[in-house]
LUMVEX-727966 format. One record per atom (N, C-alpha, C): residue in one letter; atom name; x, y, z. Coordinates in Angstrom, 1 decimal. Atoms other than C-alpha are relative to their C-alpha. Last residue first. Example, Ala and Ser with C-alpha at 12.3 -4.5 7.8 and 13.67 -1.06 7.14 Angstrom:
# residues 2
> res, atom, xx, yy, zz
> S, N, -0.9, -1.1, 0.0
> S, CA, 13.7, -1.1, 7.1
> S, C, -0.8, 1.1, 0.8
> A, N, 0.9, -1.2, 0.0
> A, CA, 12.3, -4.5, 7.8
> A, C, 0.9, 1.2, 0.0
//
This chain:
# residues 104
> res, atom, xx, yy, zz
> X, N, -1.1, 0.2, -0.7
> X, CA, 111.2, 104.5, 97.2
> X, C, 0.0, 0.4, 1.7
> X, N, 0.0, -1.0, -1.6
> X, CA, 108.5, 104.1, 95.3
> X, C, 1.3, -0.4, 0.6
> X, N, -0.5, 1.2, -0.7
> X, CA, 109.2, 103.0, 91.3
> X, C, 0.3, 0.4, 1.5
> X, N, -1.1, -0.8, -1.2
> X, CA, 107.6, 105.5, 88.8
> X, C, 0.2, -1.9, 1.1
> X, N, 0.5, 0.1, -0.7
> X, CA, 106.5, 104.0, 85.3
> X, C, 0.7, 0.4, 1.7
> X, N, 0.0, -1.5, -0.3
> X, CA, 108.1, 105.3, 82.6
> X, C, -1.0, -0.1, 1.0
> X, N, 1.5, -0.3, 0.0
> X, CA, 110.1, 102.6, 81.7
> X, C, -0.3, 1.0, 0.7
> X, N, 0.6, -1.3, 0.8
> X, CA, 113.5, 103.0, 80.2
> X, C, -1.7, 0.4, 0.7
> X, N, -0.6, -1.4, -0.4
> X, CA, 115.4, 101.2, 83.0
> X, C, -0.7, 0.6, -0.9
> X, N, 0.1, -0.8, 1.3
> X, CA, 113.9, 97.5, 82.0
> X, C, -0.1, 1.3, 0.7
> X, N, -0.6, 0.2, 1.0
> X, CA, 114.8, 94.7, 84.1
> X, C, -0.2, 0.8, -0.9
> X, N, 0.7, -0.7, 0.8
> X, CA, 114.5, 96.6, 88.0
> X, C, 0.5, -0.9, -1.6
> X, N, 0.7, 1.0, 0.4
> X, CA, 115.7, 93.9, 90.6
> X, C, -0.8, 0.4, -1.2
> X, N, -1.1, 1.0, 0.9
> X, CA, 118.8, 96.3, 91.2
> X, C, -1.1, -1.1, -0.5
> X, N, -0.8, -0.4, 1.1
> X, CA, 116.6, 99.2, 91.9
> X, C, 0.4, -1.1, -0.5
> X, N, -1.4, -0.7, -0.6
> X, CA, 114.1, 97.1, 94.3
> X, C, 0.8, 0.4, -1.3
> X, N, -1.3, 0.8, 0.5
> X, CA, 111.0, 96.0, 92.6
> X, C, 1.3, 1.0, 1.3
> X, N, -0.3, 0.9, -1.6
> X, CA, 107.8, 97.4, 94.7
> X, C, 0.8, -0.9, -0.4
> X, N, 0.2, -0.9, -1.3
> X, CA, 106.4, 99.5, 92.2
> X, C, 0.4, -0.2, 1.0
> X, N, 1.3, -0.5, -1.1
> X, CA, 107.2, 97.8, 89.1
> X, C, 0.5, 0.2, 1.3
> X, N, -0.6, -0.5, -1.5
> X, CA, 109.8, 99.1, 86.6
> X, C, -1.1, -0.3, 0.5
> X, N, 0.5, -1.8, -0.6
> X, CA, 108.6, 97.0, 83.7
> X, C, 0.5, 0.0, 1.3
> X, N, -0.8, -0.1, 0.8
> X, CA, 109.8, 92.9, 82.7
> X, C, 0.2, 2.2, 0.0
> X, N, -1.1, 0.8, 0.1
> X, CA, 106.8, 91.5, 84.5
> X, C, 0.8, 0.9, -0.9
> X, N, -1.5, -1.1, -0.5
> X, CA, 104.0, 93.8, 85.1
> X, C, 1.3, -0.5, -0.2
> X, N, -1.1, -1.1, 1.2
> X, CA, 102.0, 91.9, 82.2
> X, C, 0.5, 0.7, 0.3
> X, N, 1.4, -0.7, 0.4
> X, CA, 99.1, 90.6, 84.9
> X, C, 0.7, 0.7, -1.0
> X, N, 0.8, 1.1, 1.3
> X, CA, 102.0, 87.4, 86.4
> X, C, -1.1, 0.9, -0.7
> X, N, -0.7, -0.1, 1.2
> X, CA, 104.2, 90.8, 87.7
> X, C, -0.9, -1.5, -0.8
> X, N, -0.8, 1.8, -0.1
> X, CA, 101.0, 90.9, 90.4
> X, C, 0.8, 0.6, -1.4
> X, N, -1.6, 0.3, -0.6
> X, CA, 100.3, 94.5, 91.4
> X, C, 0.8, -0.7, -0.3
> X, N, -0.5, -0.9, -0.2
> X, CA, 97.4, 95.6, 89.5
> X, C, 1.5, 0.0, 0.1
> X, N, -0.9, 0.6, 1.4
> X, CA, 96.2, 92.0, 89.2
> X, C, 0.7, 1.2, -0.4
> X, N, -0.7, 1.1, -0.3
> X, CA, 95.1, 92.5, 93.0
> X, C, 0.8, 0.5, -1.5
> X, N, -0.5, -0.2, -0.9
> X, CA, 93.2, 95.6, 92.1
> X, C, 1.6, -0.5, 0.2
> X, N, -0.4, -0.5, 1.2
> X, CA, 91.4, 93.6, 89.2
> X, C, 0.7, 1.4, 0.7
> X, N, -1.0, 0.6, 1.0
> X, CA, 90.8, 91.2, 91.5
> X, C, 0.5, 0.7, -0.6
> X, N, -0.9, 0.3, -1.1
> X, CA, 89.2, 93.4, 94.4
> X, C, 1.3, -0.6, -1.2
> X, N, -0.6, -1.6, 0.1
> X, CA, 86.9, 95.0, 91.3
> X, C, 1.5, -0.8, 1.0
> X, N, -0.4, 0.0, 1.7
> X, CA, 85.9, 90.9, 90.2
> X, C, 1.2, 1.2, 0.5
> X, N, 1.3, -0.4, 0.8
> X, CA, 85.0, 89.7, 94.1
> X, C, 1.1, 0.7, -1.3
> X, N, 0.2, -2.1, -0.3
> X, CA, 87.6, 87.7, 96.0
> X, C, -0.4, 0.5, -1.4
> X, N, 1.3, -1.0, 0.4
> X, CA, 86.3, 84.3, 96.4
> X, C, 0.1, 1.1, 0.0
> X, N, 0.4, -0.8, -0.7
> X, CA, 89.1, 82.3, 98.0
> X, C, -1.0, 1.0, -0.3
> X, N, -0.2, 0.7, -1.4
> X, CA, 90.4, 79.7, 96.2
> X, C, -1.1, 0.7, 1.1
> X, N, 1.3, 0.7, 0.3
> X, CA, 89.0, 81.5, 92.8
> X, C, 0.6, -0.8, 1.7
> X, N, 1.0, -0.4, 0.5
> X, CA, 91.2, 84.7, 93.4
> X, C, -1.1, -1.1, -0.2
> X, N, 0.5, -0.5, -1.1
> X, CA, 93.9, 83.3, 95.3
> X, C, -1.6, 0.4, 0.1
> X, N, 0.3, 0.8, -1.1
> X, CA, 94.6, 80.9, 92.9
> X, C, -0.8, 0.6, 0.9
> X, N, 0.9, 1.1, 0.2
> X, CA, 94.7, 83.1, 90.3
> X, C, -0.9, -0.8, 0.5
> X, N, 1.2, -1.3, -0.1
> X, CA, 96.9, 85.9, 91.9
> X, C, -1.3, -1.3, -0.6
> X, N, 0.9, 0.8, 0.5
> X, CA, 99.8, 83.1, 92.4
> X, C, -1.5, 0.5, 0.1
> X, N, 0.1, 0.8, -1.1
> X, CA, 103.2, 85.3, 92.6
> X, C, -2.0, -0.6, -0.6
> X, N, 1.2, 0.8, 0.7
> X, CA, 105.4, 86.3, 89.7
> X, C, -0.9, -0.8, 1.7
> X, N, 0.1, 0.9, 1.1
> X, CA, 108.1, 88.4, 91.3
> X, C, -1.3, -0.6, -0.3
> X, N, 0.1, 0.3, 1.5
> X, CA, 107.8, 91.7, 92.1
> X, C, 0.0, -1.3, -0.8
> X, N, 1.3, -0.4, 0.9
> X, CA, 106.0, 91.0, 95.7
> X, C, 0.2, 0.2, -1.7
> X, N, 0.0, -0.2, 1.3
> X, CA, 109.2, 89.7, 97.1
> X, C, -0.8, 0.3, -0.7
> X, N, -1.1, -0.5, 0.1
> X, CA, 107.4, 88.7, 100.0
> X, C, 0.8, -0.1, -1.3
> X, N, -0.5, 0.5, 1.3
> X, CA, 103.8, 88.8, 99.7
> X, C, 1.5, 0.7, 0.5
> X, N, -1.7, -1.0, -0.4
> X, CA, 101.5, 89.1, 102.8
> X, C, 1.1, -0.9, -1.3
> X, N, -1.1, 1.1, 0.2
> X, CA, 97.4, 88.7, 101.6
> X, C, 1.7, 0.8, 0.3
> X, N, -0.8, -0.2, 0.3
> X, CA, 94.5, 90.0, 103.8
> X, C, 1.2, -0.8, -1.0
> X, N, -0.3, -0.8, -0.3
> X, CA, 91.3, 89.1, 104.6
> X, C, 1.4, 1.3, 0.0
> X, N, -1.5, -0.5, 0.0
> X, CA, 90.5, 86.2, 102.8
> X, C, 0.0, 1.5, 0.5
> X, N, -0.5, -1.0, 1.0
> X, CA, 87.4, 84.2, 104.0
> X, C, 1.1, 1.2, 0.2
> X, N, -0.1, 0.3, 0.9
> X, CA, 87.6, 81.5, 105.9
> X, C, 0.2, 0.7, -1.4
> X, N, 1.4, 0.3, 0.7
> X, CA, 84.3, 82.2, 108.3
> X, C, 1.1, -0.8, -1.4
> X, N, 0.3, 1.7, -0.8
> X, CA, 87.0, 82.3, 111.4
> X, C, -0.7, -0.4, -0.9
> X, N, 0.8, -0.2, -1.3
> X, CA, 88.9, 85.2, 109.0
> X, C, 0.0, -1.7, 0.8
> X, N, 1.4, 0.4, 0.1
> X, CA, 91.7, 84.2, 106.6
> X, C, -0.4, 0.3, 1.5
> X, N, 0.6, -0.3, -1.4
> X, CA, 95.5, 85.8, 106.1
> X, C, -1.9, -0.3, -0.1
> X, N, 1.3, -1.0, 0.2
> X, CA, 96.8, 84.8, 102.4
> X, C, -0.6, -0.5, 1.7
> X, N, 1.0, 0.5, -1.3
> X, CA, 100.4, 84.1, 102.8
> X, C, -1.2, 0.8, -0.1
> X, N, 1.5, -0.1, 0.0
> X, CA, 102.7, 83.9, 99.6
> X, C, -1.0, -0.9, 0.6
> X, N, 0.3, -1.7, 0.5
> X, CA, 106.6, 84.3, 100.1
> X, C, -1.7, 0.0, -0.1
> X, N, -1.1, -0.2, -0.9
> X, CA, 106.9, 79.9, 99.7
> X, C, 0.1, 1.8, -0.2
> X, N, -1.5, 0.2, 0.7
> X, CA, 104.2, 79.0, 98.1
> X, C, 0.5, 0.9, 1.0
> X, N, -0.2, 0.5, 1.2
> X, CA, 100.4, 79.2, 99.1
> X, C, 1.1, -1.1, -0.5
> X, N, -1.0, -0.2, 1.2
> X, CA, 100.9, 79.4, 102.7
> X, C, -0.4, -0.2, -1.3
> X, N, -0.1, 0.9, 0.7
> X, CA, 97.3, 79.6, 104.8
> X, C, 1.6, 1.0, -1.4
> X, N, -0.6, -0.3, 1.1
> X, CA, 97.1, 82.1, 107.7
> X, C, 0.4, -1.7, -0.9
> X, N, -1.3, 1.1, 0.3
> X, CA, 94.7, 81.5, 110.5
> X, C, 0.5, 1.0, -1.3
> X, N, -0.3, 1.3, -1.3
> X, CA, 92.2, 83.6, 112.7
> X, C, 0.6, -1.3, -0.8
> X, N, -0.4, 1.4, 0.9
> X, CA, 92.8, 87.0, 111.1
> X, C, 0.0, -1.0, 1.4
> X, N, -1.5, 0.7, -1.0
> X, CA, 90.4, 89.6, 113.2
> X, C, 0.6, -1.1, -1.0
> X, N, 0.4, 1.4, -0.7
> X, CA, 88.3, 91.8, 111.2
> X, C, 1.3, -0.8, 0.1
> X, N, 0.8, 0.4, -0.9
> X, CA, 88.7, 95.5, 111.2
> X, C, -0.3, -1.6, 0.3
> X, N, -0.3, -0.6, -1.0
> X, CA, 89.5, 96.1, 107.3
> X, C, -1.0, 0.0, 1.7
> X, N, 1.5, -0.3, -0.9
> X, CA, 89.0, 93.6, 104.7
> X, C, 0.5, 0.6, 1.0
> X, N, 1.3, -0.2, 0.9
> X, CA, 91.3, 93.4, 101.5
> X, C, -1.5, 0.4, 1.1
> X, N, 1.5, 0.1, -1.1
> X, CA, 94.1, 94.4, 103.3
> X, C, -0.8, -0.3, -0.5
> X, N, 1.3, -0.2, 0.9
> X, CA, 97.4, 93.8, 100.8
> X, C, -1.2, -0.2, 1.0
> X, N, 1.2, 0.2, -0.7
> X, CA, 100.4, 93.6, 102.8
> X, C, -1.2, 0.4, -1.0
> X, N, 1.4, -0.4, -0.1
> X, CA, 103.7, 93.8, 101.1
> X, C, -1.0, -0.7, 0.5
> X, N, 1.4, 1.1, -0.2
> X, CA, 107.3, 92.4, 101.6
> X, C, -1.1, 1.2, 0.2
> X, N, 0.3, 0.1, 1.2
> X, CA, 110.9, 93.8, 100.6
> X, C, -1.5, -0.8, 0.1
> X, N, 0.0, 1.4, -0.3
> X, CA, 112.1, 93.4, 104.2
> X, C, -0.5, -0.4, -1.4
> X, N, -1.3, 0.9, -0.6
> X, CA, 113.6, 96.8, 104.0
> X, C, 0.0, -1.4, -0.2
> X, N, -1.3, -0.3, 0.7
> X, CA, 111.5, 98.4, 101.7
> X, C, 0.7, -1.2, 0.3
> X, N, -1.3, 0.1, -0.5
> X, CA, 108.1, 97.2, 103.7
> X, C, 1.3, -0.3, -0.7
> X, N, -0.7, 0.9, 0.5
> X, CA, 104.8, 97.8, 102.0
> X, C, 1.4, 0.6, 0.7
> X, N, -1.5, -0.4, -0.9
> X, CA, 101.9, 98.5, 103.4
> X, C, 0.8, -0.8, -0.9
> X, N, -1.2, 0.6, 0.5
> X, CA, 98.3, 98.3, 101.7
> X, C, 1.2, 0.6, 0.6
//
């Protein structure tokens, strides 16, 4: 996983070593990176705190239970919503008391 401050976008690897040979848009901010076989190899999320489509990705694409529950780590649609998450930017933070850390 990578995540770029500046451009406010994460990388999620799910497979390391294999070549992406297309990328499919969800929505607009969410690109999941596919081999030649189709299966998901990476996803790139911009704006990663907001609500993005972990669901989808997850039955679209067949990523196994542990990978999901990973995934739903991150996603604000898994009850991160409204908490300091990890990859908000200060000003996008809606709740200051939490006691969760926020990378910088």
């Amino acid at each position: 996983m990578s995540y770029d401050r500046e451009a406010d976008a994460l990388e999620i690897r799910l497979v390391d070593g294999v070549a992406v040979d297309r990328t499919e848009q969800l929505e607009p901010g969410t690109m999941v990176d596919l081999d030649r076989r189709g299966r998901a190899v990476a996803i790139e999320l911009i704006r990663p705190a907001r609500p993005w489509p972990l669901d989808e990705i997850v039955e679209r694409f067949h990523v196994d239970e542990e990978t999901a529950r990973v995934l739903a780590s991150f996603s604000a649609t898994a009850g991160n919503a409204g908490n300091a998450y990890p990859f908000a930017r200060p000003e996008e933070l809606t709740s200051a008391a939490s006691s969760e850390p926020v990378l910088t």
